[in-house]
C-alpha positions as CSV (number, residue, x, y, z in Angstrom):
1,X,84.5,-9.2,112.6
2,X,84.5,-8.3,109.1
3,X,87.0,-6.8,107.1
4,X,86.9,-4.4,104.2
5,X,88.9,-2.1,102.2
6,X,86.5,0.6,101.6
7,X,82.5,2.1,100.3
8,X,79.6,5.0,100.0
9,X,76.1,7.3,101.1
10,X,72.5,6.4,100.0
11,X,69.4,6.2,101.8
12,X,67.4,4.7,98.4
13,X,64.0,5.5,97.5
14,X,61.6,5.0,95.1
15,X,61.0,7.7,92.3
16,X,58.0,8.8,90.9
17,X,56.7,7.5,87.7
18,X,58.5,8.6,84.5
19,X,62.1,8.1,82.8
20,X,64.8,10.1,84.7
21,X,68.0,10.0,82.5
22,X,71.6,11.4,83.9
23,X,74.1,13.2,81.9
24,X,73.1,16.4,79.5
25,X,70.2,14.4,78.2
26,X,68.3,13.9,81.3
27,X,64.6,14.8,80.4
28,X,60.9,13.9,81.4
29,X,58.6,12.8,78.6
30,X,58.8,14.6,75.4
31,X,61.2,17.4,77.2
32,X,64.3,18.0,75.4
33,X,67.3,16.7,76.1
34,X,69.9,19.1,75.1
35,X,69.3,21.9,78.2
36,X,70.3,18.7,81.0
37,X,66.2,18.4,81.1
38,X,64.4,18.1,84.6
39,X,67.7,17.9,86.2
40,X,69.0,21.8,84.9
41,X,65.9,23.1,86.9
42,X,67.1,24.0,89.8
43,X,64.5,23.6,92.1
44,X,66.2,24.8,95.3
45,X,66.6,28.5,93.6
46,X,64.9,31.3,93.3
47,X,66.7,32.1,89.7
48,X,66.6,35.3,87.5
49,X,67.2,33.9,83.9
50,X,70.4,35.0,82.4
51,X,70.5,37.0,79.5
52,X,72.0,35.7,76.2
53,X,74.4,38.9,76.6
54,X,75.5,37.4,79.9
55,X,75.6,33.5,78.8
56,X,77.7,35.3,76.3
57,X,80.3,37.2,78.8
58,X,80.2,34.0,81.5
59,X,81.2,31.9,78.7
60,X,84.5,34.1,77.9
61,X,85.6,34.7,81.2
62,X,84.9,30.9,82.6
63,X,87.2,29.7,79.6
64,X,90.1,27.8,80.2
65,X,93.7,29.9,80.2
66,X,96.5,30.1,78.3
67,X,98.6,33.0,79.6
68,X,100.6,31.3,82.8
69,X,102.9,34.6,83.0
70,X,100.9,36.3,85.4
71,X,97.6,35.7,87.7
72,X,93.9,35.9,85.9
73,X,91.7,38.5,86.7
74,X,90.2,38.2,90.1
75,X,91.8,35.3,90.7
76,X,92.6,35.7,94.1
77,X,89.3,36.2,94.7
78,X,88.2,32.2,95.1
79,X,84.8,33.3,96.4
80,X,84.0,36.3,94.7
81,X,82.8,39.2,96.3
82,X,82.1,36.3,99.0
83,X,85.7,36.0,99.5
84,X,87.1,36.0,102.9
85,X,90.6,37.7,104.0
86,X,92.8,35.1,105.0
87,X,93.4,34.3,108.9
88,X,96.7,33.2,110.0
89,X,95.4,31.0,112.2
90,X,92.9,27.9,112.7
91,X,89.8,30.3,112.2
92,X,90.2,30.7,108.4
93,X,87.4,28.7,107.4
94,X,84.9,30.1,109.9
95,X,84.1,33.2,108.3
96,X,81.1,34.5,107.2
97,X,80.4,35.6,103.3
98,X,82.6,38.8,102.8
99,X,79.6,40.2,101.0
100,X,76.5,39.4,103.8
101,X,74.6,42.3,104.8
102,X,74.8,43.5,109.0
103,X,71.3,42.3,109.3
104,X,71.7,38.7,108.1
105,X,75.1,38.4,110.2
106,X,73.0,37.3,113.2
107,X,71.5,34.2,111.7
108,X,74.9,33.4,110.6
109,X,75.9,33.2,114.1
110,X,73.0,31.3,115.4
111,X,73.5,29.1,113.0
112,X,76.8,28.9,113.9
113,X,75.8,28.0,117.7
114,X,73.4,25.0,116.4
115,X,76.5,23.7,114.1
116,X,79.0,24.0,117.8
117,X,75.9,22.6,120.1
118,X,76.8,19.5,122.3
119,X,73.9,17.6,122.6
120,X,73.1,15.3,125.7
121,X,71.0,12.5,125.8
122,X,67.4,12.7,126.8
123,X,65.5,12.5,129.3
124,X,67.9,15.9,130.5
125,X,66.7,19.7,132.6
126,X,68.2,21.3,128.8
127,X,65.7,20.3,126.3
128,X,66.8,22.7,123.9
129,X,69.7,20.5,124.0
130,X,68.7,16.5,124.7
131,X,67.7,14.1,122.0
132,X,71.5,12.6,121.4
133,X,71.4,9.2,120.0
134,X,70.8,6.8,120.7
135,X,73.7,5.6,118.7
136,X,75.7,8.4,117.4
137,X,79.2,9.1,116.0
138,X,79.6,13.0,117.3
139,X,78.3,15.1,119.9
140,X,78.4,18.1,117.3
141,X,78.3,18.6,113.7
142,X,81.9,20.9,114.8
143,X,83.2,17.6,116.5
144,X,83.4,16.1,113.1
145,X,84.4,19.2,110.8
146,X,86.6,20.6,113.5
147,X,86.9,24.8,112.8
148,X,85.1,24.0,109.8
149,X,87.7,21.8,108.1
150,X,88.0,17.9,107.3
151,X,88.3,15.7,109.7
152,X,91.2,12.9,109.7
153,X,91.6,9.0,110.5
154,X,92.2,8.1,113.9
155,X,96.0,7.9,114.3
156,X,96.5,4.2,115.4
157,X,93.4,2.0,116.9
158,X,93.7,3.2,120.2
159,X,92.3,6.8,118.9
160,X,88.7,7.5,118.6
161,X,87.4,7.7,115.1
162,X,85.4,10.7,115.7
163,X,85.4,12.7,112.7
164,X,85.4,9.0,110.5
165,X,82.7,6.1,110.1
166,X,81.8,3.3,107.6
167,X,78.9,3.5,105.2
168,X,76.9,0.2,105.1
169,X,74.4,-0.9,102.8
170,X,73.4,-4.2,101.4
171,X,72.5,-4.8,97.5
172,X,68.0,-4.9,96.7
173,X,65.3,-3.1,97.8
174,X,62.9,-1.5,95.7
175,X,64.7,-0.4,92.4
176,X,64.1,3.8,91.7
177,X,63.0,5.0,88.3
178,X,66.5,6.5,87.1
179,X,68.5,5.0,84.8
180,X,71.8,3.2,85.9
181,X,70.5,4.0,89.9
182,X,72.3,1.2,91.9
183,X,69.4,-0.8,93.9
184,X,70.9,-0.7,97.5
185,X,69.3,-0.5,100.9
186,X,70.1,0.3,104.4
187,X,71.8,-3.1,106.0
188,X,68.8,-4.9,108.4
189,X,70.5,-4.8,111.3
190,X,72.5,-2.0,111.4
191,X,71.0,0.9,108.8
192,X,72.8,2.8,106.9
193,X,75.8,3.8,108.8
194,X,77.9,2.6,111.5
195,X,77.7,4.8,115.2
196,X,80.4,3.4,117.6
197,X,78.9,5.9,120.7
198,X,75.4,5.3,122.2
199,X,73.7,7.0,125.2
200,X,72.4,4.7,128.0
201,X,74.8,1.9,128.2
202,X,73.5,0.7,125.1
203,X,75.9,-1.6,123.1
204,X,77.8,0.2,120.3
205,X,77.7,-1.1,116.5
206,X,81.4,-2.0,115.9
207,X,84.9,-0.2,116.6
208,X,87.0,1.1,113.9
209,X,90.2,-0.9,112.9
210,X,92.4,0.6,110.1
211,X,95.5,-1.2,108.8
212,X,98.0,-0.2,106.7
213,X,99.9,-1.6,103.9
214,X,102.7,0.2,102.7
215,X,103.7,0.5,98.9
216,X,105.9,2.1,96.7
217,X,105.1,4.8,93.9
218,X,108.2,6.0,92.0
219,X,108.6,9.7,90.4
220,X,111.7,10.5,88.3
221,X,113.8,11.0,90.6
222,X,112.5,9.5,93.7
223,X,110.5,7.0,95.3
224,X,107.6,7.7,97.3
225,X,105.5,5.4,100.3
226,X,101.8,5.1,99.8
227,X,100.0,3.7,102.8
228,X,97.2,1.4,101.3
229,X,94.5,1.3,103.8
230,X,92.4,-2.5,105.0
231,X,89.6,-1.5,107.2
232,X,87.6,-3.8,110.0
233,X,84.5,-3.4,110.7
234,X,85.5,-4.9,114.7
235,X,83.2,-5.9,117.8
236,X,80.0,-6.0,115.8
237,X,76.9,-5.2,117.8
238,X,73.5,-6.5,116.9
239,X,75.1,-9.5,114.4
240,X,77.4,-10.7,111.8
241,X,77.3,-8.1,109.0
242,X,76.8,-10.7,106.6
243,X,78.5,-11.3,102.9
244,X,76.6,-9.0,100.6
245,X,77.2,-5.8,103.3
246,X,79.1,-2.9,101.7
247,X,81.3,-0.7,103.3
248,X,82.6,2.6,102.7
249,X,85.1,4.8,104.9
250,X,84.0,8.4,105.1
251,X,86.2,11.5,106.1
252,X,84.1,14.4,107.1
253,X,85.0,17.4,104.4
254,X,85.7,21.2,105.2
255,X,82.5,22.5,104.9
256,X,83.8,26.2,103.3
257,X,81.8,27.3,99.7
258,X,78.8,24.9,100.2
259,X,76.6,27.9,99.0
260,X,78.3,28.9,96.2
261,X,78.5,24.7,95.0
262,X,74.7,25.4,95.2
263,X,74.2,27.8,93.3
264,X,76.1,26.5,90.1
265,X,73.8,26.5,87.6
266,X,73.1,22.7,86.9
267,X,73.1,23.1,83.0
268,X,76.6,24.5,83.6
269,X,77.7,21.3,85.2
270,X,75.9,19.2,82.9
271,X,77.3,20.9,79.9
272,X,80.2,19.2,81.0
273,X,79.4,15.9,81.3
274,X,80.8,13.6,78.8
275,X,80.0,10.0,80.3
276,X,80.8,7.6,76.5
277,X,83.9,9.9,76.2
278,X,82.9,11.0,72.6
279,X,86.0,13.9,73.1
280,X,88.2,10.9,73.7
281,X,90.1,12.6,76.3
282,X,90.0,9.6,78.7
283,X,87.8,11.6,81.4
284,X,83.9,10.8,80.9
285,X,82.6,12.9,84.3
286,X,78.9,12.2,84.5
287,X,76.6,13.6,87.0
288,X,75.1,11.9,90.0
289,X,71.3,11.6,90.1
290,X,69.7,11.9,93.3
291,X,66.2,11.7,94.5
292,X,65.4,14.7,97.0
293,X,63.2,13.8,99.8
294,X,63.1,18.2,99.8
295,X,61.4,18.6,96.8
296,X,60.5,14.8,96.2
297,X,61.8,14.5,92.2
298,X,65.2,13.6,91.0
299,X,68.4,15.9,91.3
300,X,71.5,16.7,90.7
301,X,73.2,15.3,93.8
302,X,75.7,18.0,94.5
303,X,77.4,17.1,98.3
304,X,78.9,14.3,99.9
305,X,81.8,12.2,98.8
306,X,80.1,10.5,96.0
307,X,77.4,13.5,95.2
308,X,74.9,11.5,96.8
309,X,72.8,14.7,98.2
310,X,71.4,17.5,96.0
311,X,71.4,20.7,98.4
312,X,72.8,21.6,101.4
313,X,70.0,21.5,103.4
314,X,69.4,18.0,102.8
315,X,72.9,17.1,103.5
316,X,72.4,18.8,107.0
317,X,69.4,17.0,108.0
318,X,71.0,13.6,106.7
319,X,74.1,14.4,109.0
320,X,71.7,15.6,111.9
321,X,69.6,11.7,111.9
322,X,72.9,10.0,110.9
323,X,75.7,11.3,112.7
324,X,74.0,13.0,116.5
325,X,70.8,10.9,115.9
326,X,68.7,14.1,115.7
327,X,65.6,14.2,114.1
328,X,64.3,17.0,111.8
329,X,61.3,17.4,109.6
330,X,62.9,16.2,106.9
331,X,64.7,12.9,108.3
332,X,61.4,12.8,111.6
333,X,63.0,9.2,113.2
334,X,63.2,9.9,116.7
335,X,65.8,7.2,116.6
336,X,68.0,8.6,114.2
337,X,69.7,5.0,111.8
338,X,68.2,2.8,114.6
339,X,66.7,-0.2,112.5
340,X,64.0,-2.6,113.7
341,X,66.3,-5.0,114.9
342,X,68.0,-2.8,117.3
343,X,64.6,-2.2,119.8
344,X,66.7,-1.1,123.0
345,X,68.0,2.1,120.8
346,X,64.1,2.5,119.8
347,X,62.8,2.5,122.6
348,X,65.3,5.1,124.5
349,X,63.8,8.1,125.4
350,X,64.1,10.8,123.1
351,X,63.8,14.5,123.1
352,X,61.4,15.8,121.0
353,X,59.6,19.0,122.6
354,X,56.2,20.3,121.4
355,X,57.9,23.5,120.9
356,X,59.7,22.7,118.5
357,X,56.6,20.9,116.4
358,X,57.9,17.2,117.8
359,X,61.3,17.4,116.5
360,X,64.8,17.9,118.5
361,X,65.5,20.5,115.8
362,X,63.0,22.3,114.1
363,X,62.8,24.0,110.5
364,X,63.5,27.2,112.1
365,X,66.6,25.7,113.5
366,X,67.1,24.1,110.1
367,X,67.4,26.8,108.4
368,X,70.0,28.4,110.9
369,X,72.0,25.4,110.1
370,X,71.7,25.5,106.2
371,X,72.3,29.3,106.0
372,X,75.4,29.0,108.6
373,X,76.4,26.2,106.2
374,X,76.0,28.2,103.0
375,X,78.0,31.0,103.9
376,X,80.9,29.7,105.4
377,X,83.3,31.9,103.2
378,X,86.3,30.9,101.3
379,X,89.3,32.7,102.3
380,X,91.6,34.5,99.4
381,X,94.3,33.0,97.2
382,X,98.1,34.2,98.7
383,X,101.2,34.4,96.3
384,X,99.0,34.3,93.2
385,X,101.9,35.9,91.4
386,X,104.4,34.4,92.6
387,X,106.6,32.9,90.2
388,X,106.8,29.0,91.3
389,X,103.0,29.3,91.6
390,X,102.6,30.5,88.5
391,X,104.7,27.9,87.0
392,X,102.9,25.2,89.0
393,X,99.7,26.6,87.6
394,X,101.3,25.4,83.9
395,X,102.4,22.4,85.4
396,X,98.8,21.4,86.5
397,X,97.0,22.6,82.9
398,X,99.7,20.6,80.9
399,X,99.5,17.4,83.2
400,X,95.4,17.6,82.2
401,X,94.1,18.3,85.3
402,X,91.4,21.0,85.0
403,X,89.6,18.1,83.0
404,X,88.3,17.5,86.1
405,X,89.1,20.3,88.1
406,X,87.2,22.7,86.2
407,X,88.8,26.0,87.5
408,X,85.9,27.9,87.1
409,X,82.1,29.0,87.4
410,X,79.2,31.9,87.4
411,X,77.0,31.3,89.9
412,X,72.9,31.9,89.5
413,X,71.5,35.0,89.9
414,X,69.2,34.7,92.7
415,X,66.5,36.7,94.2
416,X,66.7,35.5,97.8
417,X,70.6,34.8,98.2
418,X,72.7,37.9,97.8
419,X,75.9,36.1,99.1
420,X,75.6,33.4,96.1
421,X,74.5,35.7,93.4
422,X,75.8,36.2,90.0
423,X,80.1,35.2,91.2
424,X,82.6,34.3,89.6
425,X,83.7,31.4,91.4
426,X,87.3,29.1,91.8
427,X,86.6,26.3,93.0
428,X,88.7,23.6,90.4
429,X,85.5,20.9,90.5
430,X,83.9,20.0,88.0
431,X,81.1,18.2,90.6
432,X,80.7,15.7,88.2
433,X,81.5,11.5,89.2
434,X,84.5,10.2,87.9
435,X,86.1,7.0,88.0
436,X,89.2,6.8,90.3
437,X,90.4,3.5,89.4
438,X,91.2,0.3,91.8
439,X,93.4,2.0,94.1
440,X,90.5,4.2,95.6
441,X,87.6,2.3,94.4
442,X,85.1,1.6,98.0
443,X,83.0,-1.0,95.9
444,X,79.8,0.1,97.0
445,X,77.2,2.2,94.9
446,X,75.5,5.0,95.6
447,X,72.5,6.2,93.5
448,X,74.0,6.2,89.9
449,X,77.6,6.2,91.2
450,X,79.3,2.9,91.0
451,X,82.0,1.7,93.2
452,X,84.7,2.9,91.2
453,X,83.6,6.8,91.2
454,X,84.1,9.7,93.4
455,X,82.7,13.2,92.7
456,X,86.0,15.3,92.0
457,X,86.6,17.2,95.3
458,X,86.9,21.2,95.2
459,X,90.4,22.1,95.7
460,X,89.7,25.8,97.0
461,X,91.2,26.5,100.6
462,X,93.0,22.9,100.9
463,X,96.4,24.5,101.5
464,X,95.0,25.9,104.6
465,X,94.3,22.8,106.0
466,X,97.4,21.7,108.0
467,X,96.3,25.7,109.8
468,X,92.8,25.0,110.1
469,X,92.8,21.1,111.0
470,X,96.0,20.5,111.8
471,X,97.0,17.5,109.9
472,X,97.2,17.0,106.3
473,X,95.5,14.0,105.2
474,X,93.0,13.9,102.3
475,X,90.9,12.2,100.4
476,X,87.9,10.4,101.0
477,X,89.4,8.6,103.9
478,X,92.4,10.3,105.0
479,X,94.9,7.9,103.8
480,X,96.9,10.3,101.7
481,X,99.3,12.2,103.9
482,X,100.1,14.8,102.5
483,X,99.4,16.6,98.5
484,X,102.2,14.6,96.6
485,X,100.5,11.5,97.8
486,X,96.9,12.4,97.1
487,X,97.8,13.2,93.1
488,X,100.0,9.9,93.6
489,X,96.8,7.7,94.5
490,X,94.5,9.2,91.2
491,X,93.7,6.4,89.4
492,X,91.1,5.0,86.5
493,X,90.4,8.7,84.6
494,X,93.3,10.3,86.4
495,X,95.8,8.0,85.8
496,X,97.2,9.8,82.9
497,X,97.7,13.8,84.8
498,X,98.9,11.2,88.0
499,X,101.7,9.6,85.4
500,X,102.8,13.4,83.5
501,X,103.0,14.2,87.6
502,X,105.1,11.8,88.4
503,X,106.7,12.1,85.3
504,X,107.6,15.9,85.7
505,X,111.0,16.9,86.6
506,X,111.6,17.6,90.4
507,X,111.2,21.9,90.6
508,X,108.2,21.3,88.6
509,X,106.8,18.7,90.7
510,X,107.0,21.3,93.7
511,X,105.7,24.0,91.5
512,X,102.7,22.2,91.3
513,X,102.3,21.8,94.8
514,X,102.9,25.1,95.5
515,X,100.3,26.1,93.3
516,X,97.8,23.8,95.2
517,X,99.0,25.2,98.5
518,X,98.2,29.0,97.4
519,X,94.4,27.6,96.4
């Protein structure tokens, strides 16, 4: 067995001719560089161009605050007019856009049935629902994101790891044409990600061990236990692993605002990259860049832990073939992450129906998927006046940390998505890469992330998730057990607002908190 303490997302592949640059001076040939280039396109939108009147008004309103004496204007309103009222209970993230139309609402809910589907394996009498496998890590996509919300660690080694799984890749194959993209390729034996269920009898890949190592972080006035987590890649399958495999351990996110996250305007995001740090602030965000097997040209990745996928489609397909072992027309392997090596799972019967074009889901059941996915609404702020809020609200400005959290966004205007168009959004993400230090550092690239970077995670509805999910662990792999420790683990560019945290007297420490539990 082979043991690990952490890594990343990335199916690699090779990019068309010409000079793909990340940051605000992406460009092709000759294009200019100051408008983010190719990558500010946004070729997954229908957009109507804004007008210099409304650059103008987005700009004002998107500004940063200075006035902490009473709530912003609409800011209980995370979503927008796509903002959800707020369940008391464990549907909260399962709502559909506030603002969608009564004739959409039924696509939202068969998307919804796809997302909830339990797939068997195949040969099976339901062949709408066979094709599982043959290695898999959920029966689902709503096994993993349980009600919608982030999955968690599996409490000691004796519980499954359902909604968690390693990354693997190993360093080479053939290198893309964007600059600083990390050269990594699926692992030989074992693909691209780890599955410890199969269908058939068939051997699983590994078993997931976790170990902890606790460790001391000190505030003011206290002293807090981190749990520093060593994980084991156990039981290995099909062969050692080898010494140049990478690992990363993957949490699956709430899935609530993916639509909204899509229709940023890319220049907007790029506008705030600042990868040399010419502000010398200490935070250089930069953007991923992605190649999209959807429109086949680099993107802005967007989604995943590391922004390693640039629309939410894509991402859904990826998670279809890598998580259930579905294929799609976008990721067609019958076999899902099988590689060569492992010819059993190849050759298992599989469950693609000639009604559905040879796939086990088709692009109308794609599409079901990605628009259930999109409009999975954001519930409303609560105590947005309150006075501790407020004052944590200060607390989280003077500590630095909407440098990465950017607070806020306009989205697109869009002919062909009502529900996204033209909001004001909340989401505190600035969706840009950022590097998190040694502490949270998986060590494995993905595209033009490094092993030290994390895309900054929105923040909107995560005091709901002890309701929706039932636990509250975060980050990327769970490890953080509650809020105070996830600030307490920021490392590398958040290492300074993690010190004036820590730093902070006592009430304003809870403050802060508070204000992240009313997001």
């Amino acid at each position: 067995m082979k043991s690990m303490t952490g890594i990343p997302d990335v199916f690699p592949r090779t990019l068309a001719a010409g000079l793909f640059v990340f940051a605000t001076s992406a460009q092709v040939a000759g294009e200019p560089a100051g408008d983010g280039g190719v990558l500010a396109r946004d070729p997954h939108l229908a957009v109507v161009a804004r007008s210099e009147s409304e650059a103008k008004r987005i700009a004002a309103v998107t500004a940063l605050t200075s006035d902490f004496s009473q709530a912003e204007r609409f800011e209980e309103r995370s979503a927008g007019k796509a903002t959800a009222r707020v369940r008391r209970n464990r549907d909260a993230f399962s709502q559909p856009s506030a603002n969608m139309a009564f004739d959409r609402q039924m696509d939202f809910r068969l998307g919804d049935a796809l997302f909830e589907k339990i797939w068997v394996s195949s040969p099976s009498s339901t062949k709408a629902s066979d094709g599982l496998g043959p290695f898999y890590n959920a029966r689902a996509c709503q096994r993993c994101h349980v009600k919608d919300g982030r999955g968690h660690p599996p409490e000691d080694n004796d519980d499954n790891a359902i909604s968690m799984f390693l990354r693997v890749s190993v360093p080479g194959g053939e290198v893309p044409v964007i600059e600083g993209y990390h050269p990594t390729q699926p692992h030989p034996n074992y693909g691209g990600q780890l599955q410890d269920a199969t269908v058939g009898g068939l051997m699983a890949e590994y078993r997931l061990e976790i170990h902890y190592e606790e460790i001391a972080a000190y505030l003011t006035d206290d002293t807090v236990t981190l749990r520093k987590p060593t994980y084991v890649a156990a039981d290995p399958g099909y062969g050692a692993f080898g010494e140049e495999a990478m690992f990363s351990p993957r949490v699956a996110p709430q899935m609530i605002g993916l639509g909204l996250l899509e229709a940023i305007p890319a220049a907007d995001i790029l506008a705030l990259a600042d990868p040399g740090d010419a502000d010398g602030d200490g935070i250089s965000g930069r953007p991923n860049v992605v190649w999209s097997r959807e429109f086949d040209q680099p993107m802005l990745g967007r989604f995943g832990l590391k922004a390693g996928m640039p629309t939410v489609h894509e991402q859904s397909a990826a998670a279809f073939s890598g998580d259930i072992g579905i294929s799609t027309p976008l990721f067609p392997a019958e076999s899902g992450d099988c590689t060569a090596a492992q010819s059993e799972c190849r050759n298992a019967p599989h469950g693609e129906d000639v009604e559905r074009d040879g796939f086990e889901v088709d692009q109308t059941g794609m599409d079901l998927v990605t628009f259930y996915s999109r409009n999975l609404a954001v519930p409303a702020r609560r105590n947005v006046n309150d006075p501790q809020v407020l004052r944590g609200k200060e607390m989280f400005y003077a500590a630095g940390c909407p440098a990465c959290h950017r607070p806020k966004f306009v989205t697109h205007r869009l002919e062909d998505r009502p529900e996204q168009s033209f909001q004001l959004i909340w989401p505190y993400t600035d969706m840009l890469l950022h590097d998190m230090g040694d502490g949270l550092a998986d060590n494995r690239p993905e595209a033009v992330a490094n092993g030290r970077e994390w895309r900054t995670p929105p923040l909107w509805g995560i005091g709901l998730t002890k309701q929706v999910s039932g636990h509250s662990y975060f980050l990327h792999d769970g490890r953080a057990r509650s809020l105070l420790e996830a600030v307490l683990w920021h490392g590398g560019e958040g290492q300074a607002a993690r010190d004036a945290f820590a730093e902070m007297p006592s009430p304003d420490r809870a403050a802060l908190i508070a204000f992240l539990e009313s997001l």
